[in-house]
C-alpha positions as CSV (number, residue, x, y, z in Angstrom):
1,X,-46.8,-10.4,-29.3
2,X,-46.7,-11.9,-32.6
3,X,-48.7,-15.2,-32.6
4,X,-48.9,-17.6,-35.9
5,X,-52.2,-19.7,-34.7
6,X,-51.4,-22.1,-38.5
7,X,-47.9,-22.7,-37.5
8,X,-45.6,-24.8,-35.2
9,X,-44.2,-23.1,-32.1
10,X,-41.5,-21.2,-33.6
11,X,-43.7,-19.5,-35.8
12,X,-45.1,-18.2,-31.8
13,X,-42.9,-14.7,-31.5
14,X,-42.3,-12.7,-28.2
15,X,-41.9,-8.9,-28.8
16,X,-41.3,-6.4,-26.7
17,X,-41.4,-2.6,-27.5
18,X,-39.2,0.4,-25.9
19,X,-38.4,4.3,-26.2
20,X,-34.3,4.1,-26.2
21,X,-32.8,7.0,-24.2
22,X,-30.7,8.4,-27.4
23,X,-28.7,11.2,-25.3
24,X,-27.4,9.1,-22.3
25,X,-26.6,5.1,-21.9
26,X,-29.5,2.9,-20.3
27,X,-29.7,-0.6,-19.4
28,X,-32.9,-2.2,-20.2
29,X,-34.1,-5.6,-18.8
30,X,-36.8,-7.0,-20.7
31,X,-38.8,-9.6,-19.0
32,X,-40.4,-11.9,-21.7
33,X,-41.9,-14.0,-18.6
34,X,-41.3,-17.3,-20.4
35,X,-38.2,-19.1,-21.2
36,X,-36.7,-18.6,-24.3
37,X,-34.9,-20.5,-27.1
38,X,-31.6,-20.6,-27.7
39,X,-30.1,-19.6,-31.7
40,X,-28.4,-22.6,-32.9
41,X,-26.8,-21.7,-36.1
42,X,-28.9,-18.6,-36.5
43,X,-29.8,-16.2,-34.5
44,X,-33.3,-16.3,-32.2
45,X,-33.3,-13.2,-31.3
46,X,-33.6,-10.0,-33.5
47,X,-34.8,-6.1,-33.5
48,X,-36.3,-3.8,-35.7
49,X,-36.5,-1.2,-36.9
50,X,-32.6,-0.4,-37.9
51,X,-30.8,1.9,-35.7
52,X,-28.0,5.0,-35.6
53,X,-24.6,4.4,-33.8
54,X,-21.5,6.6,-33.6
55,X,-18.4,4.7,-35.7
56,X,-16.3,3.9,-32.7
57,X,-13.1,4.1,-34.6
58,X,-14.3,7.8,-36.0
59,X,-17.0,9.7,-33.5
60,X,-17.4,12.1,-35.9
61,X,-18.8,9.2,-38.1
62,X,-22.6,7.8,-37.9
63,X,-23.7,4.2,-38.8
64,X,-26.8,3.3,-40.0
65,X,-28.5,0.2,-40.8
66,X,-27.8,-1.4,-37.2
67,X,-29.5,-4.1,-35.7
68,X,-29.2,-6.4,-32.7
69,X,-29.2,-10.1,-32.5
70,X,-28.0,-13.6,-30.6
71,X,-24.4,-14.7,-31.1
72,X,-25.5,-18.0,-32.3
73,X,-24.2,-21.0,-29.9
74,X,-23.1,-24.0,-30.0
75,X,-25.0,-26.8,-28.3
76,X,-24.6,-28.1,-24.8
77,X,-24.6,-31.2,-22.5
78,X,-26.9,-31.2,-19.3
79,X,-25.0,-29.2,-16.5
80,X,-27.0,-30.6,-13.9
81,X,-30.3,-32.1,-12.6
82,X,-32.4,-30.8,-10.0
83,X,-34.7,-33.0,-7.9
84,X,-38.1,-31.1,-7.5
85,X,-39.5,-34.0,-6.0
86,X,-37.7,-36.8,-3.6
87,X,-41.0,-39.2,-4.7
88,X,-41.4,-42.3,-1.5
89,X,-41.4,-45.7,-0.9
90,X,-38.3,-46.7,-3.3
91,X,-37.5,-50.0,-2.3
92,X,-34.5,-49.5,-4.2
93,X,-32.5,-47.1,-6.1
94,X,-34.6,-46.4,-9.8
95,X,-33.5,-45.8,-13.2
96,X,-33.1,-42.2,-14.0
97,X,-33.8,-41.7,-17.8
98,X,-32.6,-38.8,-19.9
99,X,-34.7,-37.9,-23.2
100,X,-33.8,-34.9,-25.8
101,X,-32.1,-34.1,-28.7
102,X,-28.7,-34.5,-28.0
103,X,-26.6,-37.9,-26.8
104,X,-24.6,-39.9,-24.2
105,X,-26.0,-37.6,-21.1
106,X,-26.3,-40.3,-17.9
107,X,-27.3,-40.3,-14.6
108,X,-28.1,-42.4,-11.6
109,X,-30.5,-41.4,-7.7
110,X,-28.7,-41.6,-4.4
111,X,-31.4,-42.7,-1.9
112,X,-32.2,-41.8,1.7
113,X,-32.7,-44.5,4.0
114,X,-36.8,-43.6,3.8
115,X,-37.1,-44.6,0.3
116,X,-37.1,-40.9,-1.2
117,X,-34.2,-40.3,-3.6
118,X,-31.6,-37.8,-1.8
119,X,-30.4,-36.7,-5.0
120,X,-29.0,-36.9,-8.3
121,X,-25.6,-37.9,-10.2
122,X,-24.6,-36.7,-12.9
123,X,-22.0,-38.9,-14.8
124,X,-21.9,-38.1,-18.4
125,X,-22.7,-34.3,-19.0
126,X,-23.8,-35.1,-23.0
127,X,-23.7,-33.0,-25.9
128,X,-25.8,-31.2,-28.6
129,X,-28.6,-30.9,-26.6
130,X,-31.0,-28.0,-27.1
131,X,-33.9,-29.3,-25.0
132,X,-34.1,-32.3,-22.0
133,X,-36.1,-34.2,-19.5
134,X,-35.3,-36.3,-16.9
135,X,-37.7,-38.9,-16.0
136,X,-37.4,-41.4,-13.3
137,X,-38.4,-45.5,-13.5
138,X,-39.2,-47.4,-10.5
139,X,-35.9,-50.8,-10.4
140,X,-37.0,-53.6,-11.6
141,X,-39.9,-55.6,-9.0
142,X,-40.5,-51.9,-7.3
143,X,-44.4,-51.7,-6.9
144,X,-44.2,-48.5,-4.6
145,X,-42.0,-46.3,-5.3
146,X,-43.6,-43.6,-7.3
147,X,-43.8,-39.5,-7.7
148,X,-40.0,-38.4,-8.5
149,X,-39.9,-35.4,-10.6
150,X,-36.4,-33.7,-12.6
151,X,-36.1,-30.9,-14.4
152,X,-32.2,-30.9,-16.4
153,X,-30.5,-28.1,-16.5
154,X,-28.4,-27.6,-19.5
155,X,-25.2,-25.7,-19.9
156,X,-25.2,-22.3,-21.6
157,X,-28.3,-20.3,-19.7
158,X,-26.7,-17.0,-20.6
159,X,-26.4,-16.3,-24.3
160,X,-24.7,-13.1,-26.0
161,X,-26.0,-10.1,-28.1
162,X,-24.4,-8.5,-30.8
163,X,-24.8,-5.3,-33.1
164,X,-24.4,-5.7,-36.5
165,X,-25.0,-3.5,-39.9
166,X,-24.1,-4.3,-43.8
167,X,-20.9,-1.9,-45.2
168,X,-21.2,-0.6,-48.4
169,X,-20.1,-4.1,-50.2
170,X,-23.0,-5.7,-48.6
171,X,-20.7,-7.6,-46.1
172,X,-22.0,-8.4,-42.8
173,X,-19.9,-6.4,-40.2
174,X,-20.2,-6.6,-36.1
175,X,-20.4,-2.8,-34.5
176,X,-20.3,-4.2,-31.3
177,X,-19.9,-8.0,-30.3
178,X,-20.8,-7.7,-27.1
179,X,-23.9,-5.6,-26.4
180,X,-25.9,-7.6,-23.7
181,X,-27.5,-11.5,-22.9
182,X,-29.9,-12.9,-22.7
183,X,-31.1,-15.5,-20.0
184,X,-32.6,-18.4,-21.4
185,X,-34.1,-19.8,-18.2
186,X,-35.9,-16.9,-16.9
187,X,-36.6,-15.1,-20.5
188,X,-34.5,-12.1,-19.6
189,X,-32.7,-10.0,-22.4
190,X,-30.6,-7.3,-21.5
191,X,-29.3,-4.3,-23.2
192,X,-25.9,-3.0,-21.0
193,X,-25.6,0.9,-21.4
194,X,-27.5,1.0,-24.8
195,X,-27.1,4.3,-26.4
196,X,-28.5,4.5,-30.4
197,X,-28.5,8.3,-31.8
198,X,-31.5,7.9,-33.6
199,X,-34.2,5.3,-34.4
200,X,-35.2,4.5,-37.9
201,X,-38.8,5.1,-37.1
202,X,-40.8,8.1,-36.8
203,X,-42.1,7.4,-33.0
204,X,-38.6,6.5,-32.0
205,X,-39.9,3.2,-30.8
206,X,-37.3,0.0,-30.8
207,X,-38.4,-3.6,-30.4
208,X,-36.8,-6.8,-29.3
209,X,-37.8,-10.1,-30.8
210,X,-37.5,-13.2,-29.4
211,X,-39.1,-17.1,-29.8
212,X,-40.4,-18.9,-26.5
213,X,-40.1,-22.8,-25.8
214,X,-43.5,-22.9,-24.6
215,X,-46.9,-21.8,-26.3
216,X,-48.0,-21.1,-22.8
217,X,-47.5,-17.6,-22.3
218,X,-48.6,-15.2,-19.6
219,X,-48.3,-11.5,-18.8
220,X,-46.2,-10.0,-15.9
221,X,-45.7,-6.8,-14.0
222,X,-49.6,-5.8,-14.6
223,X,-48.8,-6.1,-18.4
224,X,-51.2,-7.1,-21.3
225,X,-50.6,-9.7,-23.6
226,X,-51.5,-8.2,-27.3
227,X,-51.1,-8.9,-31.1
228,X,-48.9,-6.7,-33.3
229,X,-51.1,-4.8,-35.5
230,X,-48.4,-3.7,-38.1
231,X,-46.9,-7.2,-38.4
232,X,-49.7,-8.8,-41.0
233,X,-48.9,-12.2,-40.6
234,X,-49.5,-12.3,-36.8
235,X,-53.3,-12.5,-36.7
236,X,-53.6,-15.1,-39.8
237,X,-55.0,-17.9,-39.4
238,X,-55.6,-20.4,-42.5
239,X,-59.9,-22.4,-42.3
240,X,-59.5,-25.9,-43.1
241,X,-62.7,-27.9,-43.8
242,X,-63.8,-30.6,-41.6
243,X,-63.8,-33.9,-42.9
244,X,-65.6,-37.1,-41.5
């Protein structure tokens, strides 16, 4: 874990660290345990230290200088919203309210005949949105009804991963555009028959870096939590005096 306690949260880095099987193809599933952010523009996931491919045009031929990252995406609209909690005693169908970064998403609650809402509409999926909510207000004279809780769903949980390496004229060049995903939602990145000849690093270890959407973070499968001792900026932290 690479953890930037002066920063804003995505200065908070996930990393996870792996031996890659250099003689026969693996798939590795990294859990990160946390959902993670999507690379708008840029990438937000990246690896380290550079790997060894075979050229696929020339076998004979080895690449050096690799590295894996995110096919940047585009942004999305909401794909749909899920009702965690019906709430009770709506007198009358509320307002469902849609807050994020992006625009024009809309929605309106289908009620049971018991005053819980029964579910939720979507009518205008949005666009550019990186991050939602979905809150719910009671109509307009409803004193009772209360305890409805959405979480949006946005388009685009899967994201791509890519190889990449710089040729001799410095030009950025993709080896392989298609070498896993990654699942946003349940913080999964996956490498699909992953075969490097060699690491660049002298105990063969590979890691995967990726940014969370949450500084909450928690270990999984028995696993320990720890800050990256080579990477110096991880444990600093920057004093400020207290002022009255």
């Amino acid at each position: 874990m690479s953890s930037r306690p002066n920063g804003p949260l995505k200065n908070i880095q996930l990393q996870k660290k792996f031996l890659p099987n250099l003689t026969t193809p693996t798939t590795y599933n990294l859990q990160f345990g946390v959902p993670l952010q999507r690379g708008v523009l840029l990438s937000g996931v990246n690896s380290s230290p550079a790997l060894q491919f075979r050229d696929p045009t020339n076998l004979a031929n080895i690449i050096d200088g690799i590295f894996i990252e995110e096919v940047p995406t585009v942004t999305h609209g909401i794909d749909h919203i899920s009702l965690i909690n019906p709430g009770f005693s709506y007198q009358t169908a509320p307002t469902v309210n849609i807050l994020g970064d992006g625009t024009g998403a809309a929605a309106y609650a289908q009620m049971k005949t018991n005053g819980q809402i029964n579910s939720i509409v979507l009518t205008n999926s949005g666009n550019n949105y990186t991050s939602a909510i979905a809150t719910v207000t009671p109509a307009y004279g409803d004193t009772t009804g209360t305890n409805a809780v959405l979480v949006v769903n946005l388009q685009g949980q899967y994201g791509t991963l890519r190889s990449y390496y710089y040729n001799t004229t410095n030009v950025k060049t993709i080896l392989n555009s298609n070498v896993g995903s990654v699942d946003y939602v349940n913080g999964i990145i996956t490498l699909n028959s992953f075969k490097p000849t060699e690491v660049d690093n002298p105990l063969g270890q590979f890691a995967i870096t990726a940014t969370p959407t949450s500084s909450i973070l928690k270990s999984t499968y028995n696993g320990i939590l720890t800050i990256d001792p080579f990477d110096a900026t991880a444990i600093s932290v920057t004093m400020t005096a207290k002022t009255n």
